[in-house]
GUPA-863862 format. One record per residue (C-alpha): x negated, z, y. Coordinates in Angstrom, 2 decimals. Layout:
<voses>
X/Z/Y
...
</voses>
This chain:
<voses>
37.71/-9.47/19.86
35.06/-7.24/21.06
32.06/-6.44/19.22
32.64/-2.69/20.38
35.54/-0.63/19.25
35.50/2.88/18.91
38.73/5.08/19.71
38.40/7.98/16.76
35.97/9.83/14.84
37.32/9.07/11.17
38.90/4.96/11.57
36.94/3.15/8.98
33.80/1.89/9.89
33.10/-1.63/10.24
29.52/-1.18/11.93
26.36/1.25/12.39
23.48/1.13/13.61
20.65/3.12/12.17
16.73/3.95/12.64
14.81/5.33/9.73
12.33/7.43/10.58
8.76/6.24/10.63
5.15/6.82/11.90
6.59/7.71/15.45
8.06/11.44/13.81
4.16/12.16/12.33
2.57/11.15/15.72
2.49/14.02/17.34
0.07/17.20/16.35
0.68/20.93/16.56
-0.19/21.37/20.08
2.46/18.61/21.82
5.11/19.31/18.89
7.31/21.33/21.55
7.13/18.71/23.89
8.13/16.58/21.26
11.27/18.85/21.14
10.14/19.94/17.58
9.30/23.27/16.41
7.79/21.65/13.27
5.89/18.38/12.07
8.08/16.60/9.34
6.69/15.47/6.42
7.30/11.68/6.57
7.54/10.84/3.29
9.81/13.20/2.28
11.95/12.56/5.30
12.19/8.95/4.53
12.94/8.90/0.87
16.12/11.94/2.18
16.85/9.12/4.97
16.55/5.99/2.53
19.67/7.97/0.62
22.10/7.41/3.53
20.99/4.21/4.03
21.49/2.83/1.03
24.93/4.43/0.81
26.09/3.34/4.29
24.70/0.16/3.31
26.71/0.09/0.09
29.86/0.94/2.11
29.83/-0.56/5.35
28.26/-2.98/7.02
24.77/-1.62/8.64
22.11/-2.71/11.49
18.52/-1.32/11.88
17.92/-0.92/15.74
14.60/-1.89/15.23
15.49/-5.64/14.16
17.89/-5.69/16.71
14.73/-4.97/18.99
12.76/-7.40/17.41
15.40/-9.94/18.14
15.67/-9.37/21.82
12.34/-9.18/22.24
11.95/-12.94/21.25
13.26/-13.66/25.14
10.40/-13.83/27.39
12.65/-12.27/29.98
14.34/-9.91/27.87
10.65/-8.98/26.99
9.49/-8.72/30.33
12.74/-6.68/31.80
11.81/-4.37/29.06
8.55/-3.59/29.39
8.40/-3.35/33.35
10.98/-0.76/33.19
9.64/0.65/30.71
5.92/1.12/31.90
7.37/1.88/35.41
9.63/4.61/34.38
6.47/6.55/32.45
3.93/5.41/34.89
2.08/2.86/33.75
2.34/-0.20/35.29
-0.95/-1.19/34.69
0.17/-1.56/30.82
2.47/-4.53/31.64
0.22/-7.41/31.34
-1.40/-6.08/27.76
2.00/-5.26/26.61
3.49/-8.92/27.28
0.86/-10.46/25.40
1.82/-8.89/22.02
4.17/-10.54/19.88
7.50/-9.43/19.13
7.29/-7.82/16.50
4.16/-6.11/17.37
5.73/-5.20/20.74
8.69/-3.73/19.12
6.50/-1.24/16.81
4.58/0.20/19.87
7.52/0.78/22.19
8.96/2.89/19.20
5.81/4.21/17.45
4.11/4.97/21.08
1.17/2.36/22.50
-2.18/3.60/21.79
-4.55/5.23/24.40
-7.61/2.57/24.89
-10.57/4.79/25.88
-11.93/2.29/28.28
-12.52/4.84/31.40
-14.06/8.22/32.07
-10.57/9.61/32.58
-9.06/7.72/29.14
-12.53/9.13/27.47
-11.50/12.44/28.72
-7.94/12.91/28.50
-6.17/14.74/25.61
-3.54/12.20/25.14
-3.40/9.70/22.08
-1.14/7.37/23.81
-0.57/5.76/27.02
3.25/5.27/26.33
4.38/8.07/23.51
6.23/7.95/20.69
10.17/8.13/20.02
9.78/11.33/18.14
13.80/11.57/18.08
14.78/8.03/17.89
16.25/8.64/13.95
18.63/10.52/15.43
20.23/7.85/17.14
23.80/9.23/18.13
22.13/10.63/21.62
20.79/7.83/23.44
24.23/5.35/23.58
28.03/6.37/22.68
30.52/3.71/21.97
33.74/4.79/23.58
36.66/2.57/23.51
35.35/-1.20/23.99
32.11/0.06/26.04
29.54/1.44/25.64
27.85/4.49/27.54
24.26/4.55/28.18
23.10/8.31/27.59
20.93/9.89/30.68
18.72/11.79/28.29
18.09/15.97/29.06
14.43/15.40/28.35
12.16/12.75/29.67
10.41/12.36/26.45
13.59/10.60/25.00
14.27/8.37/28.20
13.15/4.96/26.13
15.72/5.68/23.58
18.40/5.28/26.02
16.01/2.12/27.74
16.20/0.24/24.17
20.08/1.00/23.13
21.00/-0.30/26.70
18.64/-3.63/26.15
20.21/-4.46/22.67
23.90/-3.94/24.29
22.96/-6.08/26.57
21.03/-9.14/25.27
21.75/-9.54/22.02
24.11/-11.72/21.15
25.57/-9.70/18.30
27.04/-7.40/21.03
26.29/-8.92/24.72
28.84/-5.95/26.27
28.75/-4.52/29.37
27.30/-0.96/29.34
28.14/1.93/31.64
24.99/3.98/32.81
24.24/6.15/35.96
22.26/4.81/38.53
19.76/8.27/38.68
18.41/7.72/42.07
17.13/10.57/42.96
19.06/12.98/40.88
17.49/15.62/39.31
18.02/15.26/35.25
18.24/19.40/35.17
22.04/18.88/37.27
22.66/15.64/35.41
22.75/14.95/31.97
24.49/13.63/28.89
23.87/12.53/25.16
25.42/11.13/22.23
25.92/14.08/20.17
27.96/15.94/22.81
30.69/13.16/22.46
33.89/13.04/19.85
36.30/10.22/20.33
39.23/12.37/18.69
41.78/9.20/19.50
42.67/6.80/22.49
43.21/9.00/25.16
41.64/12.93/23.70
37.68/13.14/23.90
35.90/15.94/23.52
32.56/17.11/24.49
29.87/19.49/24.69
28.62/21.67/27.82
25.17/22.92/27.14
21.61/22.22/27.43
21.66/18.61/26.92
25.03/17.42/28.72
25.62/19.07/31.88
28.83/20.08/34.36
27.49/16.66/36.47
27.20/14.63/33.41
30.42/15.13/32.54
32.19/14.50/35.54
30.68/10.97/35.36
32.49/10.96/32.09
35.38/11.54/33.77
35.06/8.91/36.10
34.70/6.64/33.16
37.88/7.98/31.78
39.76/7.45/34.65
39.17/3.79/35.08
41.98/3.87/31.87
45.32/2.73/32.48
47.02/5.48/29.89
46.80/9.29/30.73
43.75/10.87/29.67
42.00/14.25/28.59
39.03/15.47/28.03
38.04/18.94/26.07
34.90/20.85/26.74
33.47/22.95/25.06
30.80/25.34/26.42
27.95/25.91/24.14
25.07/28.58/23.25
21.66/27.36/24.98
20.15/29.23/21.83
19.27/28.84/19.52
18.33/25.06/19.14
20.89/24.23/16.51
23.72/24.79/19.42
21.90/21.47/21.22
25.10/19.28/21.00
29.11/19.50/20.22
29.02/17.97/16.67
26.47/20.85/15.48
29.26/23.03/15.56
32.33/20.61/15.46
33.03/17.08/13.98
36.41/15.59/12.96
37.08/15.08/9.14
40.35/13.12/8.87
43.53/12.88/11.06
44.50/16.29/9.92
41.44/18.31/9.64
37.87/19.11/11.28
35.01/21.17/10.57
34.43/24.36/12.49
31.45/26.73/13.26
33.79/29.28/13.72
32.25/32.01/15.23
31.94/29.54/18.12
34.47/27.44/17.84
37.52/29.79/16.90
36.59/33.28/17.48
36.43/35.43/20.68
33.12/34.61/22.72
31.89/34.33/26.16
31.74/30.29/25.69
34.68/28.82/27.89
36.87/25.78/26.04
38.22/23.67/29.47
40.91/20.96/29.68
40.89/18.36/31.81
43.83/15.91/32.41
43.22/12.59/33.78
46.27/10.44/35.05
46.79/7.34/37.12
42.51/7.55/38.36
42.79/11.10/39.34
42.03/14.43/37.83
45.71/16.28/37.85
44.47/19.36/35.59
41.53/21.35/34.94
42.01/24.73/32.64
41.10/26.93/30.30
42.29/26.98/26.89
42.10/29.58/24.08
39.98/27.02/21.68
39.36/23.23/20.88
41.80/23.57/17.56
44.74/24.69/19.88
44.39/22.46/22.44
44.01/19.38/20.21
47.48/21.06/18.52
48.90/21.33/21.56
47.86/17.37/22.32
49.58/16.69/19.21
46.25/16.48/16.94
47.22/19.31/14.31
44.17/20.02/12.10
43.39/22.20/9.81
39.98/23.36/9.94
37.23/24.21/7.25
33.98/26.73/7.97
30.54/25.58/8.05
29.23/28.18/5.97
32.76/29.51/4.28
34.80/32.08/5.47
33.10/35.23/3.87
29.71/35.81/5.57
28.88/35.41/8.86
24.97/35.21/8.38
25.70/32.45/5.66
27.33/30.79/8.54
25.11/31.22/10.81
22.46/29.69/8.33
24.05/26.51/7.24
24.76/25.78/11.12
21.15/25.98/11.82
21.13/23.62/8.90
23.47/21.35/10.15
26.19/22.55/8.47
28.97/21.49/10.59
27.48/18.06/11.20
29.37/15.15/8.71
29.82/11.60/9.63
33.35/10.45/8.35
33.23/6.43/7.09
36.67/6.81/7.08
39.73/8.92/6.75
38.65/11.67/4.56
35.58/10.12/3.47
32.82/12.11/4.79
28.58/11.98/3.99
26.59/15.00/4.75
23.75/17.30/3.37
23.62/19.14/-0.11
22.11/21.96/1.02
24.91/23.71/2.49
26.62/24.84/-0.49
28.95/27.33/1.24
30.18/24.70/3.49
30.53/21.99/0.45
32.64/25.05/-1.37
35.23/25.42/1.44
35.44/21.56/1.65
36.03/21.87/-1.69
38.69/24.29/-1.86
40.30/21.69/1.12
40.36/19.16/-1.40
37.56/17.40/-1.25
35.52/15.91/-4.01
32.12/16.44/-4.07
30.17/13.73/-5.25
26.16/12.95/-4.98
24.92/9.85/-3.64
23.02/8.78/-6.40
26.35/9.13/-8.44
28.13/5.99/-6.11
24.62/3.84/-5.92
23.90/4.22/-9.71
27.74/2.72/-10.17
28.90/5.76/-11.98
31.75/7.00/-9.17
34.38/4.79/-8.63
35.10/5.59/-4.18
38.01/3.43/-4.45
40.13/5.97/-6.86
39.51/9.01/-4.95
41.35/9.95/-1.64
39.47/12.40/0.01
35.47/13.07/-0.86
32.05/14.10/0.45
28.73/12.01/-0.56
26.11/14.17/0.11
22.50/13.79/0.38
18.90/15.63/0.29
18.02/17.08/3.76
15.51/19.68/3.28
13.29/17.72/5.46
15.40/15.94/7.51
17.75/18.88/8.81
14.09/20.47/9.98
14.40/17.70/12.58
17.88/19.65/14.11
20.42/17.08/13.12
22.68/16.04/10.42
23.94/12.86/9.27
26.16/12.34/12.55
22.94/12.81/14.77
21.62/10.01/12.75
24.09/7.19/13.06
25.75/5.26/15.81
28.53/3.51/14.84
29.86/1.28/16.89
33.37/-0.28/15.44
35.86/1.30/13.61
39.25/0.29/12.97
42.45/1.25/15.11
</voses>
């Protein structure tokens, strides 16, 4: 059986991978923040006792990997070791870092390709230049739904929008590769000289709605090219294929990927941003059909909830933000609002802070339970259908993502 198996968005899970967030989100400063892609500097403690929450649930519920030991364990492989860090130093530049890099130990090596490799001031141009590191840090890498999206039994290597993020999508490919928990073959574009402006695609512009329905994102950080090598991808299948896209706002930031606006709840409902996703806007929905290798359909649709309906996925959606206000809406989007990560049927984690959105959940049928409440023993999961464990995320949603962004799962089951 393979270690990858991914065909919906709500299957129980059976494995994760996760990254809590450490020195790598403080090391930056005000003036490279932006570059960073961050209008802010997190407070790291904070975010890591919010983050510690949903481990320690997913860990109570489902059976959870940290990417950096999976890292660590590659990284034992001389020529794992030196495969990563050639490409690495290559791709940003700095081939002269190869030799000090393969001297460190594995574990050592592993912390510096995340946390970023510290500048050595040992010329007139080190001495003088206003960088702190000679390979950066992952500034992003907690949010690891962008950089690798298990689809089917593979697994598709992201080409990131930014270069800042292009190790993310270096690592994820490496432990898909080597390690022997996984050792799968992984799909990635060969970017020659293609300019990353025409061609891109991440993570968090990807729902696996079932076998043959995928949807995804058009915006600033998957783009018209990136998605036609999707389609390629989908057209190696043997059964009949479509893809939905969904055009998306290039502002503000919160509109970066699909599942900050939709994610799939159960195999009946979803969670809508609706002004987007249901209401009359300039943003196109399109539907492509894929049969027998070949593209036989592209169109568009009125919306992603019809279409699914139409594909015989009949959901009935709930509001990020409730129904009532539209600037409560638009608030608890920017919040992350519409961005929950289902362990199951039904069974759905996300932030606290978006009250509204917890109140329409609620009026769905959901139970609304804190984490604390299932870790302290005090809820018992296994009597209640349908349910939302929620989590602090004042800090962490200032990092533009929600609890989807910030896991990868990898098997669920069929």
């Amino acid at each position: 059986m393979s270690a990858i198996q991914l065909y919906s968005e709500t299957g129980d899970l059976e494995g994760v991978l996760l990254h809590p967030p450490g020195p790598e989100v403080e090391n930056m400063t005000p003036k490279n923040a932006e570059r960073a892609l961050y209008s802010d500097i997190l407070n790291l403690s904070v975010a890591r006792r919010e983050y510690n929450q949903l481990e320690c649930l997913l860990q109570h519920l489902v059976p959870t990997f940290r990417i950096m030991d999976l890292l660590k364990d590659i990284l034992r492989s001389s020529e794992i070791r030196e495969k990563i860090v050639k490409k690495a130093c290559y791709q940003e530049g700095q081939p002269l870092l190869i030799d000090r890099l393969l001297d460190l130990n594995e574990k050592v090596l592993a912390k510096q390709l995340v946390q970023g490799v510290p500048l050595e001031r040992n010329s007139l141009t080190a001495y003088l230049s206003n960088e702190h590191f000679s390979l950066r840090p992952l500034h992003n890498f907690f949010f690891s739904r962008d950089a690798s999206v298990a689809l089917g039994d593979r697994v598709l290597i992201s080409r990131m929008a930014n270069r800042v993020r292009d190790r993310e999508a270096l690592i994820m490919q490496a432990i898909f590769d080597y390690h022997p928990r996984f050792r799968v073959q992984t799909v990635h574009h060969d970017e020659g000289t293609t300019s990353r402006d025409s061609f891109s695609f991440e993570g968090g512009d990807l729902l696996v709605a079932s076998e043959n329905i995928t949807l995804t994102g058009l915006g600033t950080r998957t783009t018209s090219r990136g998605i036609d090598f999707l389609v390629k991808m989908l057209a190696e299948r043997k059964e009949k294929q479509h893809l939905l896209i969904q055009e998306l706002p290039s502002s503000p930031e919160s509109f970066i990927h699909l599942d900050m606006t939709f994610t799939l709840l159960d195999h009946d409902s979803c969670m809508v941003y609706e002004p987007l996703i249901l209401k009359s806007n300039k943003y196109q929905t399109i539907q492509i059909d894929i049969e027998n290798g070949k593209v036989t359909s592209i169109r568009n649709v009125e919306n992603l909830v019809k279409a699914l309906k139409d594909l015989g996925m009949d959901l009935k959606p709930s509001f990020c933000g409730g129904e009532k206000e539209s600037m409560t809406q638009e608030r608890e989007q920017w919040h992350s609002g519409a961005n929950f990560f289902a362990i199951g049927p039904g069974k759905l984690i996300g932030y606290n802070r978006n009250v509204h959105t917890l109140e329409n959940l609620h009026q769905s049928g959901y139970e609304i339970i804190p984490s604390k409440d299932v870790l302290n023993g005090i809820t018992d999961l296994s009597t209640i259908q349908k349910y939302v464990l929620t989590i602090d995320g004042a800090e962490l949603s200032r990092g533009g993502g929600g609890v989807r962004c910030m896991t990868m799962p990898f098997k669920r089951k069929r």
